[in-house]
MARDO-478027 format. One record per atom (N, C-alpha, C): z, y, x. Coordinates in steps of 0.001 Angstrom, whole numbers, padded with zeros to 6 digits, always signed. Atoms other than C-alpha are relative to their C-alpha. Layout:
BEGIN
ZYX...
//
This chain:
BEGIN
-000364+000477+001335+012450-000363+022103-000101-001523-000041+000227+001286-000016+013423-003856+021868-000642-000479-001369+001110+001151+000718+011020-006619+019808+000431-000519-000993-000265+001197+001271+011530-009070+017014-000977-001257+000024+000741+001236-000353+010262-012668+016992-000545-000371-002327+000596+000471+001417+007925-013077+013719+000295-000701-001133+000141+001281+001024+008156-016170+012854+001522-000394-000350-001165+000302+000543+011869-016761+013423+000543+001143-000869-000227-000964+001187+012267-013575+010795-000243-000372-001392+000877+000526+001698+010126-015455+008456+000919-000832-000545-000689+000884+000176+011982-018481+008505+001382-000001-000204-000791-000035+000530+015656-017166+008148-000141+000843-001892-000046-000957+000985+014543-015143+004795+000126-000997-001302-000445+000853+001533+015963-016325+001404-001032+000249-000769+001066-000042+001146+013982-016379-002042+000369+001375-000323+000109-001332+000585+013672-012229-002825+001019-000425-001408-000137-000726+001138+014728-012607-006417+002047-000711+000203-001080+000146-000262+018249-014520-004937+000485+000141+001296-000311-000245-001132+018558-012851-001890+001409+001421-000079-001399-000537+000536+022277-010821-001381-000677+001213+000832+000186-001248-000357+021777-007133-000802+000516+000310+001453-000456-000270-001602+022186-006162+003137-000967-000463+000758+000963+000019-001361+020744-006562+006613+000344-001845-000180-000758+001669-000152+020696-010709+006512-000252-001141+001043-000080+001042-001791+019901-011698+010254-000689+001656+000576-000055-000917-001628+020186-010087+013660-001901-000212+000136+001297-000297-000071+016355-010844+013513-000990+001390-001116+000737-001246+001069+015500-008511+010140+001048+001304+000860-000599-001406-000664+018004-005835+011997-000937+000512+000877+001166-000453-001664+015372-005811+015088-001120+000494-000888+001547-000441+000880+012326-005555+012485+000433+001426-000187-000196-001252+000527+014163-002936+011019-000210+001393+001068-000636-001244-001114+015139-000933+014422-001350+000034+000429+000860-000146-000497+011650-001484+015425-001006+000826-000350+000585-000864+000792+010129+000515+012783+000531+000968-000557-001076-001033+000283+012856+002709+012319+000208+000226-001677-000829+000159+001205+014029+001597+008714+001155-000400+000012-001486+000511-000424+017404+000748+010094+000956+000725-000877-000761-001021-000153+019217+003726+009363-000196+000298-002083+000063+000045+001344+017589+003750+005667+000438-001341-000570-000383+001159+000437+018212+000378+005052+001678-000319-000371-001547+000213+000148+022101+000453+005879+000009+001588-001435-000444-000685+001056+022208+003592+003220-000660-000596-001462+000580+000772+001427+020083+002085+000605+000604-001604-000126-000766+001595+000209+021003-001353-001202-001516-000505-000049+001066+000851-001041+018666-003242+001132-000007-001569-000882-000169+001640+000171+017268-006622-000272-001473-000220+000736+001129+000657-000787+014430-008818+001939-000241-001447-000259+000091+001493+000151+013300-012032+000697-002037-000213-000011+001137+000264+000087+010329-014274+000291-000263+000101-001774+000822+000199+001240+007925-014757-003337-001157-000663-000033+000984+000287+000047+005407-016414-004124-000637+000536-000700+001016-000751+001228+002227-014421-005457-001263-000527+000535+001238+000913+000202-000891-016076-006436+000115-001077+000896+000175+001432-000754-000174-019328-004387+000701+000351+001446+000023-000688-001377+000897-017084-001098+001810+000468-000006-001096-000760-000132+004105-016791+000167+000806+001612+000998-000120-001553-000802+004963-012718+000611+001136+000386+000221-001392-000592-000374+007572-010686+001977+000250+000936-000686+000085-001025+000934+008750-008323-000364+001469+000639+000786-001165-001144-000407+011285-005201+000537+000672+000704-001180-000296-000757+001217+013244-003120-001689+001176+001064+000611-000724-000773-000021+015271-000042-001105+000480+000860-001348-000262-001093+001364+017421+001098-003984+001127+000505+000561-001362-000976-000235+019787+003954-004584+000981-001005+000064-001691+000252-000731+023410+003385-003312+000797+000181-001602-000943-000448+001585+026059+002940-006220+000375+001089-000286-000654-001395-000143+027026+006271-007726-001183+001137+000149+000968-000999-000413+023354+007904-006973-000978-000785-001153+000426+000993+000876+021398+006610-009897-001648+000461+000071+001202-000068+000154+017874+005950-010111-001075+000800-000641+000960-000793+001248+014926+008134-011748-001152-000864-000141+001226+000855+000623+012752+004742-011875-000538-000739+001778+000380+000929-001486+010839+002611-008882-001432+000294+000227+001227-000537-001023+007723+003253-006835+000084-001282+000671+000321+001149-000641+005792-000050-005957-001129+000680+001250+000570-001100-001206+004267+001462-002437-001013-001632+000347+001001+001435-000494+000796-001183-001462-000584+000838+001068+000780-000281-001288-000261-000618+002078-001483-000253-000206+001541+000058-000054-003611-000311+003357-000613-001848+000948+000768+000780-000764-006029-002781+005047+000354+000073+001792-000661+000228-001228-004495-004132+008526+001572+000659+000340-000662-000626-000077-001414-001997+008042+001630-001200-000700-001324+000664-000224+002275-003349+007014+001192+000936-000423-000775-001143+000489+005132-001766+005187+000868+000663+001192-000474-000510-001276+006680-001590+008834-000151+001333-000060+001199-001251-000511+004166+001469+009116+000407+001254-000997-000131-001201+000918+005499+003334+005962+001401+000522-000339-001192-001109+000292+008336+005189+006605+000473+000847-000228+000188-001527+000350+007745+008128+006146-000012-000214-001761+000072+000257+001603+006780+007382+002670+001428-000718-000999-001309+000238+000973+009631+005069+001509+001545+000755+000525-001205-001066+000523+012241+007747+002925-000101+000892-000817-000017-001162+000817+010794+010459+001103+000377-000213-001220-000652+000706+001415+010830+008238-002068+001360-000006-000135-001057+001003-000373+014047+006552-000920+000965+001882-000855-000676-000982+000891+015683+010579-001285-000498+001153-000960-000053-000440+001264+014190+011930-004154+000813-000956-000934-001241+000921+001653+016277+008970-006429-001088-000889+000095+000586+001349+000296+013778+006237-006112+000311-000777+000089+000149+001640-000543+014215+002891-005936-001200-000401+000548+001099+000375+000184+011209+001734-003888-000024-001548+000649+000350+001054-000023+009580-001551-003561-001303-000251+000868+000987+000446-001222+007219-003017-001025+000050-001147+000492+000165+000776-000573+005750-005416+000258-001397-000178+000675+001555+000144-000751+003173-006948+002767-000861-000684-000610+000944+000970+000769+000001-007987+001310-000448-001776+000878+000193+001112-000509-001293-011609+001750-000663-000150+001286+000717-000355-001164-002631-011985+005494+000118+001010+000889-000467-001282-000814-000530-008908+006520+001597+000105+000120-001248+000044-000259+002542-008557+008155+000911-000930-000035-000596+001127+000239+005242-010853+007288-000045-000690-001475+000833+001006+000798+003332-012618+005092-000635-000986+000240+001077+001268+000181+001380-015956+004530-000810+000540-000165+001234-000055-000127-002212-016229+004524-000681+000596+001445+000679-000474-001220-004938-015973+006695-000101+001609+000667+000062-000900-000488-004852-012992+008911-001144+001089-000389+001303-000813+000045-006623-010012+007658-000665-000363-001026+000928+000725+000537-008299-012495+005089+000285+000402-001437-000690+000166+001089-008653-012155+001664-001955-000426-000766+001532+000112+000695-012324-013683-000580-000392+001116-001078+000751-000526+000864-012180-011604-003242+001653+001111-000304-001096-001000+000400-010027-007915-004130+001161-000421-001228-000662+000269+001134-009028-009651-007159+001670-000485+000162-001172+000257-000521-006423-011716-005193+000977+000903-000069-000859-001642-000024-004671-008494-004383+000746+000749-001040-000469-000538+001526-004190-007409-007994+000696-000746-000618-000927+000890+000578-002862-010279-008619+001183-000267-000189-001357-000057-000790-000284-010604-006105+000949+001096-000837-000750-000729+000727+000826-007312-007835+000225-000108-001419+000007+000276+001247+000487-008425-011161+001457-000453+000064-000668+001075+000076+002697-011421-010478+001128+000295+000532-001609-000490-000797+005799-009246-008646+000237+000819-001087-000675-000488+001025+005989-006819-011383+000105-000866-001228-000168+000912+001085+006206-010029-014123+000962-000410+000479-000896+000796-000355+008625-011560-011826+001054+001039+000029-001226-000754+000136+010989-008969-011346+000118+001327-001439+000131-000271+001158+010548-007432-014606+001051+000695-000524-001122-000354+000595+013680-007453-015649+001242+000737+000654-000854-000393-000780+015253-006193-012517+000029+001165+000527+000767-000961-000385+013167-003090-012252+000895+001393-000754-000449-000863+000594+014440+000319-012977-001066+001129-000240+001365-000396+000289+011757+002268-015110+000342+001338-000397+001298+000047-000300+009679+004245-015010-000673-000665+001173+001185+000690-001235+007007+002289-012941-000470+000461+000996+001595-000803-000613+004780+004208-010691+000015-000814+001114+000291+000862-001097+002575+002737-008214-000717+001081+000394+000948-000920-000670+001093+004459-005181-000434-000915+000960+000989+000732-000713-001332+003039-002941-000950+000390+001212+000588-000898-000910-002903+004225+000466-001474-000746+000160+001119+000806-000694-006690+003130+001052-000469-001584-000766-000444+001742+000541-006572-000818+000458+000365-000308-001101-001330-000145+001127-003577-000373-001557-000402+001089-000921+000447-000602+000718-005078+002000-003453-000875-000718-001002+001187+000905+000572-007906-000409-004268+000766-001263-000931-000620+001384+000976-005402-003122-005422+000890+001146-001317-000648-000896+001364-003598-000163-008088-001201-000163-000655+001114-000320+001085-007233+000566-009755-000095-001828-000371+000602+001582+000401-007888-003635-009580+000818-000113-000999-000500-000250+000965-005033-003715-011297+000627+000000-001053+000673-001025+001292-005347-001080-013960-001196-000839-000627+001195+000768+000985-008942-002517-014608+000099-001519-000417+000015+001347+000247-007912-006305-014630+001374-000075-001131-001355+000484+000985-004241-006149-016476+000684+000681-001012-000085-000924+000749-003855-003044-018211+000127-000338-001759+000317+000015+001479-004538-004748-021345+001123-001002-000427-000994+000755+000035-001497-006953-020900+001064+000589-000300-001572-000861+000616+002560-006052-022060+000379+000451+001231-000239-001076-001491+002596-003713-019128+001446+000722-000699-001485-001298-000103+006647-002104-018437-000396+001111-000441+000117-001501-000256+006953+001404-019011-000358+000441+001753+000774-000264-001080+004454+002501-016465-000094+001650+000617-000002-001470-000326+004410+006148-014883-001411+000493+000387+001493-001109-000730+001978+007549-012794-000332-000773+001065+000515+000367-001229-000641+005827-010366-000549+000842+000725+000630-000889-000925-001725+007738-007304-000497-001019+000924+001352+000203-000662-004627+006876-005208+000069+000815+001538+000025-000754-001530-003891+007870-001196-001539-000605+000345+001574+000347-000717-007818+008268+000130-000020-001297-000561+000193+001119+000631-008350+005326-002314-002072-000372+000542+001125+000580-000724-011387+002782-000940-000345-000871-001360+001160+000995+000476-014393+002122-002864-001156-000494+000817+001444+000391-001019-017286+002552-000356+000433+000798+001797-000224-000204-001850-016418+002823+003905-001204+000802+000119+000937-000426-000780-017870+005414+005352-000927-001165+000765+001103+000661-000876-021266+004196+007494+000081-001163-001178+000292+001073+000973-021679+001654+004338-001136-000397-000036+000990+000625-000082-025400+001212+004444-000056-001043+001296-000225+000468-001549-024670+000191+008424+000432-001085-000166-000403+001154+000354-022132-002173+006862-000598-001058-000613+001024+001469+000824-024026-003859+004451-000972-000497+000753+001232+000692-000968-026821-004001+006806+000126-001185+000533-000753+001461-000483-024774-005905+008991+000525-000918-000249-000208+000937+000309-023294-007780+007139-000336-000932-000505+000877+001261+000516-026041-009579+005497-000483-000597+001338+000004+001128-000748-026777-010915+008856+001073-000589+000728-000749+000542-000615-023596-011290+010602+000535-001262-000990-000968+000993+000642-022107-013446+007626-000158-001261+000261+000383+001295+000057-024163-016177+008524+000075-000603+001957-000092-000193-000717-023239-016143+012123+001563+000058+000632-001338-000357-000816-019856-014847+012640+000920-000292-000922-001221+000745+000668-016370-016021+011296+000656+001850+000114-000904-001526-000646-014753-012535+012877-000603+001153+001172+000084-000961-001073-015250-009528+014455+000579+001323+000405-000952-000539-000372-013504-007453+016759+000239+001513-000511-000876-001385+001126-011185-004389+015095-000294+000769+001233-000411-001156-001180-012155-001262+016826+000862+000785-001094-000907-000818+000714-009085+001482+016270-000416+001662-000145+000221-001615+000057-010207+004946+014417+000694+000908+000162-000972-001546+000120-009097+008403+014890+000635+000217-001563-000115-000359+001680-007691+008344+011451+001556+000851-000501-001711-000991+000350-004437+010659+011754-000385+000590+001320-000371-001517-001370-003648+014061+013864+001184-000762+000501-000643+000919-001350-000982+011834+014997+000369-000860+001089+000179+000643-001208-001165+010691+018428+001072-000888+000401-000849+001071-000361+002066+008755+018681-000211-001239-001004+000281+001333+001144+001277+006644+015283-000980-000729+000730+001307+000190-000848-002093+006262+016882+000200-001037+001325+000347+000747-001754-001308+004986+020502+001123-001293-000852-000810+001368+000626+001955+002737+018414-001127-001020-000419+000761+001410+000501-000493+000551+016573-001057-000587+000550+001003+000441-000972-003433+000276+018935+001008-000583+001128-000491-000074-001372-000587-000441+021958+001184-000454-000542-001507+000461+000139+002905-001556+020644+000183-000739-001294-000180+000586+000858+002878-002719+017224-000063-000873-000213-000121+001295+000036+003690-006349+017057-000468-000879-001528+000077+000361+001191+002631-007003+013759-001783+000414+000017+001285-000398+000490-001312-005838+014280-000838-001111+000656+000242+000920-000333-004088-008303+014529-001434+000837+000457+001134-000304-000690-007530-007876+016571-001137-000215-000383+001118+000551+000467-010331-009402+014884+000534+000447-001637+000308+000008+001363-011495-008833+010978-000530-001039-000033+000730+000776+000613-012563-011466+009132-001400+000329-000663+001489+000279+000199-016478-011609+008201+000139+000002-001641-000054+000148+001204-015430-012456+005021+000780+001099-000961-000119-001721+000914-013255-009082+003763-000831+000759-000171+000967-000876+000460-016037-007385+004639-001036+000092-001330+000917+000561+001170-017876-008909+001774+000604+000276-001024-000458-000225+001033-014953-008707-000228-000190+001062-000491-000336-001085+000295-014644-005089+000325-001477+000166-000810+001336-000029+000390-018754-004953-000321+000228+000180-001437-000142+000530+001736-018281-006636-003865+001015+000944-000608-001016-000729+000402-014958-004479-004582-000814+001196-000701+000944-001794-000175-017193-000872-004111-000987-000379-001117+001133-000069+001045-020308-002611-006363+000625-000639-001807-000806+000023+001470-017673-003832-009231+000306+001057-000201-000531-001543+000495-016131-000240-009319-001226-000005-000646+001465-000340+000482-019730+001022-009560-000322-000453-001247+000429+000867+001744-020549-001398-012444+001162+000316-001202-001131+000150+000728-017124-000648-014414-000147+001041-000896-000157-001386+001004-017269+001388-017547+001092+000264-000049-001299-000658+000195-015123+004199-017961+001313-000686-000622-001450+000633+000226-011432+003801-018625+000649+001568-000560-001103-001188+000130-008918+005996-020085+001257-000383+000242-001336-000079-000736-005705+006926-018650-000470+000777+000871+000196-000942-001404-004633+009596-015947+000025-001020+001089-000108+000644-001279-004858+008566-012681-000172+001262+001360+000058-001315-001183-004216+010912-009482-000754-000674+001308+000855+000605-001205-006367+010775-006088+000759+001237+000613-000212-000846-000828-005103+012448-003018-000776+000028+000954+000523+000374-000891-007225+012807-000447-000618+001290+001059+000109-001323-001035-007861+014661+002787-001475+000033+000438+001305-000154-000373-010973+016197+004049-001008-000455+001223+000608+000349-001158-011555+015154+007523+000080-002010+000582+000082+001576-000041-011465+011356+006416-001125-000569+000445+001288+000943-000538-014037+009477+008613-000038-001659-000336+000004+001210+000026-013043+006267+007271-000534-000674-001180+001160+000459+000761-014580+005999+003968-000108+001202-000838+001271-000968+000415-017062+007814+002288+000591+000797-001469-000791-000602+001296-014710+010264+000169-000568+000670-001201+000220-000890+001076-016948+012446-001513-000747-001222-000979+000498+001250+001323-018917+009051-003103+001427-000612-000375-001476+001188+000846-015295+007451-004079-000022+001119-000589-000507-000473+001218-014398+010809-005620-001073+000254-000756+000714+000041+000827-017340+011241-007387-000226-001410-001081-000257+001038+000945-017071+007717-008575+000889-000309-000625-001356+000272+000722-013514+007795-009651+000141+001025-001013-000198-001259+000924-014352+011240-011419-000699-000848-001055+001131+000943+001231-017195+008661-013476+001319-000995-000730-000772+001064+000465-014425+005571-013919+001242+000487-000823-001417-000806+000851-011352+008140-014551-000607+001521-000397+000126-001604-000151-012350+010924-016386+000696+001035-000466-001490-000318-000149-009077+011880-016335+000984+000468+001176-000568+000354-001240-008618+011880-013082+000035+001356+000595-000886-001018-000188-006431+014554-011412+000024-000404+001736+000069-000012-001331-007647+015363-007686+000906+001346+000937-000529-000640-000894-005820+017026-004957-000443-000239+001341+000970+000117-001276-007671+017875-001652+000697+000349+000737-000572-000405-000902-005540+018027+001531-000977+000749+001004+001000-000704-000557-007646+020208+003726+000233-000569+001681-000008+000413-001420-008386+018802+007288+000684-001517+000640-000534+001699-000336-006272+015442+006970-001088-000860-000128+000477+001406-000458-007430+012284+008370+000486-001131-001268-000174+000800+001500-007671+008969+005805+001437+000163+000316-001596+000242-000036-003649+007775+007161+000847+000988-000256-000659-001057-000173-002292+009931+005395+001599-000137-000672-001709+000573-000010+001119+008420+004777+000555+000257+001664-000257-000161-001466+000877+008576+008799-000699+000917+000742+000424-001158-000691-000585+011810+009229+001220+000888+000846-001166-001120-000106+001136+014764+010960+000718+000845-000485-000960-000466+001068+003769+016176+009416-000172+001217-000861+000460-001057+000893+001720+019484+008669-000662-000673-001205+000660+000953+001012-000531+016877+006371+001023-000681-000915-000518+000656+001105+001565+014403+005115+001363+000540-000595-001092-000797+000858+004306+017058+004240-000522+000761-001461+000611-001164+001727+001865+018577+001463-000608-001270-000533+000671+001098+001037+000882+014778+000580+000831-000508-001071-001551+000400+000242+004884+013790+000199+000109+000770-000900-000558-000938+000936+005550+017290-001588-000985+000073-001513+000892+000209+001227+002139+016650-004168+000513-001109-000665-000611+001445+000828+003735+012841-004715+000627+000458-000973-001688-000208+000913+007026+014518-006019-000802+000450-000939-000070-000740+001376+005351+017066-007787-000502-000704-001745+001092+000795+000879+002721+014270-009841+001655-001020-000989-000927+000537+000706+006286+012540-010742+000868+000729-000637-000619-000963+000860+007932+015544-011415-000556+000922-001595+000475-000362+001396+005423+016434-014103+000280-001249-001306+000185+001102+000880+005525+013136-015509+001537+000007-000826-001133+000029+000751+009112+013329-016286+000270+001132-000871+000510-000937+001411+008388+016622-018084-000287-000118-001113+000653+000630+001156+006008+015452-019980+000345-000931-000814-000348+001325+000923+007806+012475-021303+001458+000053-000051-001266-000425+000191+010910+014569-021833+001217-000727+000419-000569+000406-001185+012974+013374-018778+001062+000678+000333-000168-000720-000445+015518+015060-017493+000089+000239+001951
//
C-alpha cells in the first residue's frame, strides 16, 4: 500500500469553510487510499480543508450525501486519544449509508493537525475546539446534530455538554459515549506515577494495548500507520487526571445521554465511569456489548456490528420521538 507525505498534504489544503467539494490533490487521494476512504469519498460530496479552533490549526473532513439522496441530519464523529479520523472507517461508512452527513476531524496534536503531538494542558481545550466548529459552520450544517465520541472523544462530547450547553446550541440530537474516559484503568498506578514522573519527565514511551479482537487493526497501528506517534506527553496525563476529578466534582445534569460500552475493556476502568455517568446523567441510557475490547469503532466485526446497529437504533428512536419521518 503506497504512503502519503504529511506535511506536503497539510500544506496544499484550502480554508474548510471555502474549500470546493472533491478529492483536491494527488496527495489527499493517497491519504485517502491509505485508509481506505477513497472509494467513500468519490461517492460522498467530499470536502477537506483547514480551521482554526481555539488558536490551532485543524483538519476537518466532511462526507455528505450525494445530490438526490437527502440528508436525515449530521454526526460530528471525535476520535479517541492517539487515534485519527484515518482510523474511523468503519464508523463514517456506516453513518455515511444510513443518510448522514458526517463530519470529522483530527483533534489538536493528532493527525493532520497543528499542535504539539499527543499534547493537550487541559480537556477543556478539546471542548472547545468543538464548540468553535459547530459555531463556525452553523449555518452549513444539516440538522439534527448528534455527536458521537469514542474514549477521548467521548470525553470532549460530555466537556462539552457540561461547559456550553447553556449557550444557543443548534437543534441537537443524541450524544453517545463509545467506552467514554473518565478514570484509566490501573489509575491509582497512574496517579502514583505521575506525581513523581511530572517533575522529571517531559514524555514517556506509548506502549500498544490489546484493545480490539482485531488483529489486523492492531498490527496496522503499532506497524504501518504513518500518522501514529511514540511517546505521550507527561503533561496529558495530568490533563486526563484533572478531567476524571472534574467529572467526579460535577453536579448532576439533565438530559439523555447514551454510553456504549463493551465488557472486556482493559483500558479504562468501565464499571467506575459507568457508575459515575449513572451519578452525572441520571438519564443515562446504557448498552453493554458483551466481551468487546475499549476500540470499539475498530473492534471485530462480531462487536462493532452490534455497536454500528445500537448507533442507528439510538437515532432511530430519536427521530420517533421528535416525530421524524
Amino acid at each position: 500500500m503506497a504512503g502519503f507525505d504529511r506535511d506536503i498534504l497539510i500544506r496544499g489544503l484550502p480554508d474548510f469553510q471555502g474549500a470546493v467539494a472533491g478529492i483536491p490533490s494527488e496527495s489527499v487521494r493517497a491519504y485517502l487510499s491509505f485508509y481506505h476512504l477513497q472509494d467513500l469519498a468519490e461517492m460522498a460530496v467530499y470536502k477537506v480543508g483547514r480551521m482554526k479552533l481555539d488558536e490551532v490549526n485543524v483538519t476537518v473532513q466532511s462526507f455528505a450525501q450525494p445530490p438526490g439522496r437527502s440528508a436525515r441530519g449530521t454526526v460530528i464523529v471525535v476520535h479517541g486519544y492517539m487515534d485519527h479520523m484515518g482510523l474511523y472507517q468503519h464508523l463514517i461508512f456506516n453513518l455515511f449509508q444510513e443518510r448522514f452527513n458526517v463530519l470529522c476531524y483530527d483533534l489538536s496534536g493528532h493527525g493532520l493537525s497543528d499542535g504539539n503531538a499527543l499534547a493537550v494542558d487541559d480537556f477543556h481545550h478539546y471542548a472547545t475546539q468543538l464548540a468553535e466548529l459547530v459555531a463556525q459552520l452553523e449555518q452549513d450544517l444539516v440538522y439534527p446534530l448528534h455527536l458521537v465520541g469514542q474514549s477521548t472523544g467521548a470525553a470532549v462530547v460530555m466537556a462539552h455538554q457540561l461547559l456550553f450547553s447553556h449557550g444557543n446550541l443548534p437543534l441537537l440530537g443524541e450524544r453517545v459515549l463509545l467506552a467514554p474516559l473518565v478514570r484509566p484503568a490501573m489509575w491509582r498506578s497512574i496517579r502514583r506515577k505521575y506525581r513523581w514522573f511530572k517533575y522529571v519527565l517531559k514524555r514517556v514511551p506509548r506502549r500498544y494495548s490489546n484493545n480490539s479482537h482485531d488483529k489486523s487493526f492492531m498490527r496496522f497501528i503499532s506497524e504501518r500507520d504513518l500518522l501514529q506517534h511514540r511517546e505521550i506527553p507527561v503533561s496529558w496525563v495530568g490533563a486526563m487526571l484533572a478531567w476524571g476529578e472534574w467529572v467526579e466534582n460535577h453536579p448532576p445534569v439533565r438530559g439523555k445521554i447514551h454510553m456504549i460500552q463493551g465488557t472486556d475493556d482493559g483500558t479504562v476502568d468501565w464499571h467506575h465511569n459507568m457508575a459515575e455517568l449513572g451519578r452525572l446523567y441520571p438519564e443515562l441510557e446504557l448498552k453493554l456489548i458483551k466481551q468487546a475490547k475499549h476500540h470499539l469503532v475498530n473492534e471485530s466485526p462480531e462487536y462493532r456490528d452490534q455497536v454500528f446497529n445500537h448507533l442507528c437504533q439510538v437515532f432511530d428512536n430519536w427521530e420517533n420521538e421528535n416525530g421524524l419521518p
